[in-house]
MMTF fields as JSON, N, C-alpha, C and O atoms, coordinates in Angstrom:
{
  "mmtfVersion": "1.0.0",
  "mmtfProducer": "UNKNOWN",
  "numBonds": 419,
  "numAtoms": 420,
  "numGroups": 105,
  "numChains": 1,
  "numModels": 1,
  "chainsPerModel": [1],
  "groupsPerChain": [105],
  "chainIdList": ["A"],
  "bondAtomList": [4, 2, 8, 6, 12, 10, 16, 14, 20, 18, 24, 22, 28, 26, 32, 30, 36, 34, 40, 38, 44, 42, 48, 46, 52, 50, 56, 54, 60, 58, 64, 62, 68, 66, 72, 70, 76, 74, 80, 78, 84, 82, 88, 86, 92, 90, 96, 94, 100, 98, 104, 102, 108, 106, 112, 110, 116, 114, 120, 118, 124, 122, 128, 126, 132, 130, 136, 134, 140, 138, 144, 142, 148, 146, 152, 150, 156, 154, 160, 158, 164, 162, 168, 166, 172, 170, 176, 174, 180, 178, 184, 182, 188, 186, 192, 190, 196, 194, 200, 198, 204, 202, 208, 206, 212, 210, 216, 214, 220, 218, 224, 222, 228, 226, 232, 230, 236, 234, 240, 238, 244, 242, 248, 246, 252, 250, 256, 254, 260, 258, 264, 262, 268, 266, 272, 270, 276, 274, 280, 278, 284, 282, 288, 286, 292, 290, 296, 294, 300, 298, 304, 302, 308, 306, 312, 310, 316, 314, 320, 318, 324, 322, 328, 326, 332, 330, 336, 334, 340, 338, 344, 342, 348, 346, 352, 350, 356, 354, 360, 358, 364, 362, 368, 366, 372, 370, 376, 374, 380, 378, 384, 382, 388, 386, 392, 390, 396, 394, 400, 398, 404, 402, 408, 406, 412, 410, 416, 414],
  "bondOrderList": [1, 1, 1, 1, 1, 1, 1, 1, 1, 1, 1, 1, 1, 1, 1, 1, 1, 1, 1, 1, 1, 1, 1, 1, 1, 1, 1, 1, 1, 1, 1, 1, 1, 1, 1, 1, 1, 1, 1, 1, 1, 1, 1, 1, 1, 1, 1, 1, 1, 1, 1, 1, 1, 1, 1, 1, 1, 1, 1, 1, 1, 1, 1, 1, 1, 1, 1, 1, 1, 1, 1, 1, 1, 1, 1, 1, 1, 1, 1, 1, 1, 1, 1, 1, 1, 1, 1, 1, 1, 1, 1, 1, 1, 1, 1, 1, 1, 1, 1, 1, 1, 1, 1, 1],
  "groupList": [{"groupName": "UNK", "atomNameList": ["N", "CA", "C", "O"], "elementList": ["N", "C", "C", "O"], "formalChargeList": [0, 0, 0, 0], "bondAtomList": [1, 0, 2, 1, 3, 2], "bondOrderList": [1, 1, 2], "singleLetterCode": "X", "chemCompType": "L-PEPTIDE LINKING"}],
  "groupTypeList": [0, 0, 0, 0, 0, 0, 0, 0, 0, 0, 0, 0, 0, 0, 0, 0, 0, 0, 0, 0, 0, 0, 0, 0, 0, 0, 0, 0, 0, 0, 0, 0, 0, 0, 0, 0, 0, 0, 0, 0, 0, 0, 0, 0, 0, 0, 0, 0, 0, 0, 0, 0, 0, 0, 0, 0, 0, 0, 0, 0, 0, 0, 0, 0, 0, 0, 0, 0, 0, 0, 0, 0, 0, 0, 0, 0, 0, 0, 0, 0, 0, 0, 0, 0, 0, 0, 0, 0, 0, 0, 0, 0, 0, 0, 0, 0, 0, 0, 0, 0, 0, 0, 0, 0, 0],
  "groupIdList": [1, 2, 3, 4, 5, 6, 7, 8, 9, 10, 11, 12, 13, 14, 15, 16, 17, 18, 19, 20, 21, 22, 23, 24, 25, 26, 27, 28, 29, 30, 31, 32, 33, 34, 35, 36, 37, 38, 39, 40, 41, 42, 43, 44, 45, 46, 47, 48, 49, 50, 51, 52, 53, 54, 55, 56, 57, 58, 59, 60, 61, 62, 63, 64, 65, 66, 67, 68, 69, 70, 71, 72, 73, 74, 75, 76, 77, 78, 79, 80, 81, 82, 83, 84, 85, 86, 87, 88, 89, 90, 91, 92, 93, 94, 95, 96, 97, 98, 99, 100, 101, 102, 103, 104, 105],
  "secStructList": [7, 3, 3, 3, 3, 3, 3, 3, 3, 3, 1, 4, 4, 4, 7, 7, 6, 6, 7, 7, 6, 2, 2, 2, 2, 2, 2, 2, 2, 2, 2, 2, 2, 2, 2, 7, 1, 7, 3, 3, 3, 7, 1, 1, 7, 3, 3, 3, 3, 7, 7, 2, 2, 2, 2, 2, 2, 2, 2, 2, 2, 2, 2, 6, 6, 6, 6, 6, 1, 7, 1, 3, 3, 3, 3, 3, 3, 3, 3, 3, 7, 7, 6, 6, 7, 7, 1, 2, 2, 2, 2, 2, 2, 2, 2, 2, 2, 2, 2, 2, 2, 2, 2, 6, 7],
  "xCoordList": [-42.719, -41.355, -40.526, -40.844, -39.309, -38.695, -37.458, -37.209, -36.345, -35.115, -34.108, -34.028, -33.49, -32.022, -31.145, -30.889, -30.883, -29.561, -28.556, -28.641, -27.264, -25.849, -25.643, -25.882, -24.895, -24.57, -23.224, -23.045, -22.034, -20.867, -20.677, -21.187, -19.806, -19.42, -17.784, -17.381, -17.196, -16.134, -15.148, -15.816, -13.854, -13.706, -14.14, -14.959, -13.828, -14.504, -13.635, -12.6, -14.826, -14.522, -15.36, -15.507, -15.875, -15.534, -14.215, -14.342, -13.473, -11.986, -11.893, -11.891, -11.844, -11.976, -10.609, -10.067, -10.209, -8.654, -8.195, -7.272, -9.863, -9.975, -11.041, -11.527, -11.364, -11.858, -13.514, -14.261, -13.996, -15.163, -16.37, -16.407, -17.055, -18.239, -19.722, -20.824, -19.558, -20.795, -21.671, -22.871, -20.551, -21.895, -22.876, -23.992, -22.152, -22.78, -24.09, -25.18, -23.422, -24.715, -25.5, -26.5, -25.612, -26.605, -27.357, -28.539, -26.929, -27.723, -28.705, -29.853, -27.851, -29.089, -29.776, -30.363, -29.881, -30.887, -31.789, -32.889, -31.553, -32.332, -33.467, -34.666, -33.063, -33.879, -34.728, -35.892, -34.464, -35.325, -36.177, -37.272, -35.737, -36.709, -37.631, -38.84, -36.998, -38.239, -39.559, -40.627, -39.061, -40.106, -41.491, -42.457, -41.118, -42.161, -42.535, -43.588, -41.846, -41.886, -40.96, -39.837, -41.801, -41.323, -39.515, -39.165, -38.844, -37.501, -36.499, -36.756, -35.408, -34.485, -33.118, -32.824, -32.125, -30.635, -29.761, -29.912, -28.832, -28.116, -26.824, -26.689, -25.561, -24.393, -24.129, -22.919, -24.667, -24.154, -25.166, -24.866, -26.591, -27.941, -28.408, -28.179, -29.499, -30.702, -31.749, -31.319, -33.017, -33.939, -35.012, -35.154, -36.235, -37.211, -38.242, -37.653, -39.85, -40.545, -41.713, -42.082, -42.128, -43.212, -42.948, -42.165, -43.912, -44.395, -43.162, -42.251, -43.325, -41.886, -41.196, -40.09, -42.621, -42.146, -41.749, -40.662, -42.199, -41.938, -40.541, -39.964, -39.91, -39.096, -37.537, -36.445, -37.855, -36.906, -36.882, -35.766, -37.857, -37.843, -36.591, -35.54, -36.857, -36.532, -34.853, -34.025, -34.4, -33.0, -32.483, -31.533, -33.455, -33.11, -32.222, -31.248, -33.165, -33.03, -32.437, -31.704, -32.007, -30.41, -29.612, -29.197, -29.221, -28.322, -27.581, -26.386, -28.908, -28.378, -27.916, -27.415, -28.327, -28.208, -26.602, -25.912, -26.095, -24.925, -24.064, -23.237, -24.401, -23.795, -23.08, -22.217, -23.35, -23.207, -21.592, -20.713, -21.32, -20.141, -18.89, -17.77, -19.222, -18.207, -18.12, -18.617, -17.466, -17.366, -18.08, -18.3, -18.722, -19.186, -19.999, -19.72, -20.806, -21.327, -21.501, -21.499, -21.693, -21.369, -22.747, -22.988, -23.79, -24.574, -24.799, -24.506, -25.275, -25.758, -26.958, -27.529, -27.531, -29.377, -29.655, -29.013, -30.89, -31.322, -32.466, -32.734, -33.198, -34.937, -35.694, -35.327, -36.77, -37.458, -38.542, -38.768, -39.1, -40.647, -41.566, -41.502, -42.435, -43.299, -44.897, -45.404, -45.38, -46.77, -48.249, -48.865, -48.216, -49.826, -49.501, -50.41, -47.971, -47.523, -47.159, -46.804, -47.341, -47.192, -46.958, -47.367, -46.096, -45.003, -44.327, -44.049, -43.84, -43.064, -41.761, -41.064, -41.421, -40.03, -39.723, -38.647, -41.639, -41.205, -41.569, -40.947, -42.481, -43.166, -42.46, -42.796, -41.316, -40.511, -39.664, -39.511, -39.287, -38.282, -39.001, -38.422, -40.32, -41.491, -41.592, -41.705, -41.552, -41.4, -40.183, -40.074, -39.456, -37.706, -37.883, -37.84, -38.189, -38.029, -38.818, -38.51, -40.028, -41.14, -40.106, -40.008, -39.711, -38.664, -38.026, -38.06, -37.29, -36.081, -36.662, -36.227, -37.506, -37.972, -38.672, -38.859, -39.016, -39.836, -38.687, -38.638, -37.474, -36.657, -36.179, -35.869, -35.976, -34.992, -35.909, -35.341, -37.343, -37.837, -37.582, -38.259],
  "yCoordList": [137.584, 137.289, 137.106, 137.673, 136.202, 136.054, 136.871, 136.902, 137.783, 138.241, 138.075, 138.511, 137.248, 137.074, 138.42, 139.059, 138.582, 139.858, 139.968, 139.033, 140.713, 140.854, 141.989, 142.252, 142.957, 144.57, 144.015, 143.243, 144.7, 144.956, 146.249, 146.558, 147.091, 148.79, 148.455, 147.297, 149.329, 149.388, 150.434, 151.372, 150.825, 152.178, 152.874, 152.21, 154.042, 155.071, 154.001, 153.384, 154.338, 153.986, 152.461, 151.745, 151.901, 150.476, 149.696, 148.544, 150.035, 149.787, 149.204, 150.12, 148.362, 147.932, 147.153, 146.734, 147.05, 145.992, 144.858, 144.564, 144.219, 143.002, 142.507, 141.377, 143.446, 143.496, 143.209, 142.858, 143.335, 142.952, 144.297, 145.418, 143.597, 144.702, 144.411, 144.792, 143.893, 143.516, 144.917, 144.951, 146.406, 147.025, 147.642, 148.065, 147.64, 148.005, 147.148, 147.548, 145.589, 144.23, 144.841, 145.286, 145.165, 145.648, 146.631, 146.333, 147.841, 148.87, 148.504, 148.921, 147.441, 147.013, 145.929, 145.393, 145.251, 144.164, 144.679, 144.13, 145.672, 146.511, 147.213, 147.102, 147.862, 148.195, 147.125, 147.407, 146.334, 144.493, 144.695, 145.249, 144.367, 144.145, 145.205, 145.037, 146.489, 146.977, 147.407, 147.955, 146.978, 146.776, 146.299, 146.603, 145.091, 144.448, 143.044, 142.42, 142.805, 141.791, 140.603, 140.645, 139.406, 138.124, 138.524, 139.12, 138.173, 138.063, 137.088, 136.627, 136.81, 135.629, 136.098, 136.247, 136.348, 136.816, 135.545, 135.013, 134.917, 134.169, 134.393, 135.406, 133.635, 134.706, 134.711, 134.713, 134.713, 135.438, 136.265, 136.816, 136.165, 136.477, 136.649, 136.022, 137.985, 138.731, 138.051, 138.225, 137.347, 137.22, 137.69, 137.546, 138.446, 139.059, 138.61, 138.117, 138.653, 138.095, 139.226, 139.843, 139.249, 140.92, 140.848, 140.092, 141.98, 142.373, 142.859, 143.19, 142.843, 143.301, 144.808, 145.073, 145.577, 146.799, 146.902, 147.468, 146.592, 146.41, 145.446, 145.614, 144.559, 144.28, 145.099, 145.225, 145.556, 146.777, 147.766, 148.219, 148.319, 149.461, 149.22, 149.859, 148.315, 147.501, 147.02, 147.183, 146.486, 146.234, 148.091, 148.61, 148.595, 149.894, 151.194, 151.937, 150.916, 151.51, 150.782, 151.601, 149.757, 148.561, 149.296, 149.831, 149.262, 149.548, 151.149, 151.417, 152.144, 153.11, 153.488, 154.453, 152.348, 152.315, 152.192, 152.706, 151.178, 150.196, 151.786, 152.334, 152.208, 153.128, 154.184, 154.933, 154.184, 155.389, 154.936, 155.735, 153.388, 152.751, 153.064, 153.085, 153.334, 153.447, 154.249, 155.361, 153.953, 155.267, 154.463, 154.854, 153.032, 152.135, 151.043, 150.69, 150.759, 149.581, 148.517, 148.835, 146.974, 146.056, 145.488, 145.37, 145.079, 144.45, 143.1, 143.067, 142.279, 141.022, 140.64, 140.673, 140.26, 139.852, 139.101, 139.156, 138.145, 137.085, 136.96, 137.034, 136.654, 136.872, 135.522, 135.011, 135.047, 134.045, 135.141, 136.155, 134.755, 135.862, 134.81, 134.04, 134.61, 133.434, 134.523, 134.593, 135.071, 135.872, 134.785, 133.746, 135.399, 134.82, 133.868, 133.123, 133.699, 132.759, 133.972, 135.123, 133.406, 134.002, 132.744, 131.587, 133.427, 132.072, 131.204, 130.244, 131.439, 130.419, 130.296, 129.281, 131.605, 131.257, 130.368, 130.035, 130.001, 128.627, 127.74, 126.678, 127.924, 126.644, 125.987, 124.832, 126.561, 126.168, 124.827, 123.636, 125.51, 124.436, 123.566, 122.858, 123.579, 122.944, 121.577, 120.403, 121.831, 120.594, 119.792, 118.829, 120.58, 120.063, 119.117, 117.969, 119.584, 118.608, 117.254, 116.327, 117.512, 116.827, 115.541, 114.325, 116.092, 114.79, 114.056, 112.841, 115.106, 114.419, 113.238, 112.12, 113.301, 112.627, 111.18, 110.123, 111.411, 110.401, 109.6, 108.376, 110.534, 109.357, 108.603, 107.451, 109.369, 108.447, 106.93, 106.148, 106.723, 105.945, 104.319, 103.354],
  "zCoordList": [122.774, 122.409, 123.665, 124.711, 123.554, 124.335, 123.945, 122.74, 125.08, 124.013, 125.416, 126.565, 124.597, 125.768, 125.634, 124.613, 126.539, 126.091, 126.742, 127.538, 127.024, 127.499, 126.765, 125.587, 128.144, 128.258, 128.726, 129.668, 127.661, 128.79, 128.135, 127.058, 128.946, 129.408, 128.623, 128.512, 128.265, 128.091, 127.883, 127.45, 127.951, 128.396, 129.624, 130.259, 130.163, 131.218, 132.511, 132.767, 132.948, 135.121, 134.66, 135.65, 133.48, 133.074, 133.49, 133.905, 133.435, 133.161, 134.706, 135.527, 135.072, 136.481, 136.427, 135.404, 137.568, 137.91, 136.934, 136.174, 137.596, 137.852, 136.65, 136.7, 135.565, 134.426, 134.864, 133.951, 136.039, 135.921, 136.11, 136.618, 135.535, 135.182, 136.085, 135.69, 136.969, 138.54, 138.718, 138.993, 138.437, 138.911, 137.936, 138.235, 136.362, 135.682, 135.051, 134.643, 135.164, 134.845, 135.962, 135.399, 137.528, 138.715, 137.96, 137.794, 137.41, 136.833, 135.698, 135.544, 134.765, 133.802, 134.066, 133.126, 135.629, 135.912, 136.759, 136.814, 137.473, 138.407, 137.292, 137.547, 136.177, 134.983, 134.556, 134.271, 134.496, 133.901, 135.433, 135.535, 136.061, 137.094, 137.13, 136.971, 137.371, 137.507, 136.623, 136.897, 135.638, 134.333, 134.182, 133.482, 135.468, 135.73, 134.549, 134.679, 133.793, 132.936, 133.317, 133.819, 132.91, 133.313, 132.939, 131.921, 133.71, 133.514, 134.231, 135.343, 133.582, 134.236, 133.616, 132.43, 135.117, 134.883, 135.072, 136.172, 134.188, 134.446, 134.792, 135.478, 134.489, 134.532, 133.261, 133.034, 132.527, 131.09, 130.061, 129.001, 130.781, 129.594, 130.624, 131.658, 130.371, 131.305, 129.859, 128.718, 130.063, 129.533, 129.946, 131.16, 129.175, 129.927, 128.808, 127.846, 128.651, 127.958, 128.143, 129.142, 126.835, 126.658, 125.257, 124.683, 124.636, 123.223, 123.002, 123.761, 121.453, 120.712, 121.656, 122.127, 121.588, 121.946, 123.378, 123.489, 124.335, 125.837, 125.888, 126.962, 125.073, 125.777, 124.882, 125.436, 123.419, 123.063, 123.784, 124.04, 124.252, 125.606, 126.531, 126.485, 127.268, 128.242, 127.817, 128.713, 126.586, 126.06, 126.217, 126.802, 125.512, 125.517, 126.802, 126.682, 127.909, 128.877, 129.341, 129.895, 129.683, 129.68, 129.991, 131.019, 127.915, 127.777, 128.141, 128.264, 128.262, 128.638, 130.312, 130.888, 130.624, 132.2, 132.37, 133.25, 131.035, 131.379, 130.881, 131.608, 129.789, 129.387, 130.222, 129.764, 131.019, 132.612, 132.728, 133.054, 132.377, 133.229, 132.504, 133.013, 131.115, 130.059, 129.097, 129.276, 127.77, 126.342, 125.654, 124.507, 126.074, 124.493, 125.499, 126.645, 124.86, 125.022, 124.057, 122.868, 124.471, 123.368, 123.724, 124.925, 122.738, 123.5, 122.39, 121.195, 123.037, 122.323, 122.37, 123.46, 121.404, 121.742, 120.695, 119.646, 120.955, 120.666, 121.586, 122.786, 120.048, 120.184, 119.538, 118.48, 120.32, 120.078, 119.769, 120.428, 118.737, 117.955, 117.941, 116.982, 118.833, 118.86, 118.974, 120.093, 118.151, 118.075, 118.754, 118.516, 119.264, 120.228, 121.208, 121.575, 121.889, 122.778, 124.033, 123.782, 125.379, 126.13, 127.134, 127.046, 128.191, 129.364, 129.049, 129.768, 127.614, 127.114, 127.72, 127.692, 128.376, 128.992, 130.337, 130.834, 130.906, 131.625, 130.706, 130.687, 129.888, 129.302, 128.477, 128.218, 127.866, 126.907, 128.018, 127.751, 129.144, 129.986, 130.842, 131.666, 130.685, 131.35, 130.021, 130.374, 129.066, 128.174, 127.452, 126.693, 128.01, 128.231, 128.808, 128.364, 130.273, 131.205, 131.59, 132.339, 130.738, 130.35, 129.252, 129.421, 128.57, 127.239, 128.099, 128.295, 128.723, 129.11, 130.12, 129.846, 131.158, 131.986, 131.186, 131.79, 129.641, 129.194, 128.607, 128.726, 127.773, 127.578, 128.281, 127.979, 129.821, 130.713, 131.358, 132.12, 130.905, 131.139, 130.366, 130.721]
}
């Protein structure tokens, strides 16, 4: 499975000036990484790719990472469930780019 996700903190020492939340997204990408599972942080979605259970772990300990920053956390997720597929999170943009290159012909 593939599962996109987004942690924001809210409330607590969340409460930043300048409304931004840089060190608490650091605490829950440092967690992705060190997981050791394929993963990709954008600026709006941490995606990581593993079995159902390894990458709920992984949303899991996230979010409790992010939790440190605030009284609440909000999280968002979205899951591709593709059973017996594995590297789809290049292979998927590996045949994107594959179309796109054939239409532009």
């Amino acid at each position: 499975m593939i599962a996109a996700f987004s942690l924001v903190p809210s409330g607590g020492r969340s409460a930043r000036e300048d409304g931004g939340v840089a060190n608490a997204v650091a605490a829950a990408v440092e967690v992705v990484r060190e997981s050791g599972l394929p993963n990709h942080t954008s600026s709006m979605f941490t995606e990581i790719e593993g079995s159902w259970d390894e990458c709920m772990a992984v949303v899991k300990k996230a979010t409790e990472a992010v939790a440190e920053y605030g009284t609440r956390v909000s999280l968002v997720l979205k899951a591709d469930i593709r059973p017996g597929r594995t590297g789809e999170m290049t292979a998927k943009l590996e045949r994107l780019e594959r179309h796109i290159a054939e239409d532009s012909k």
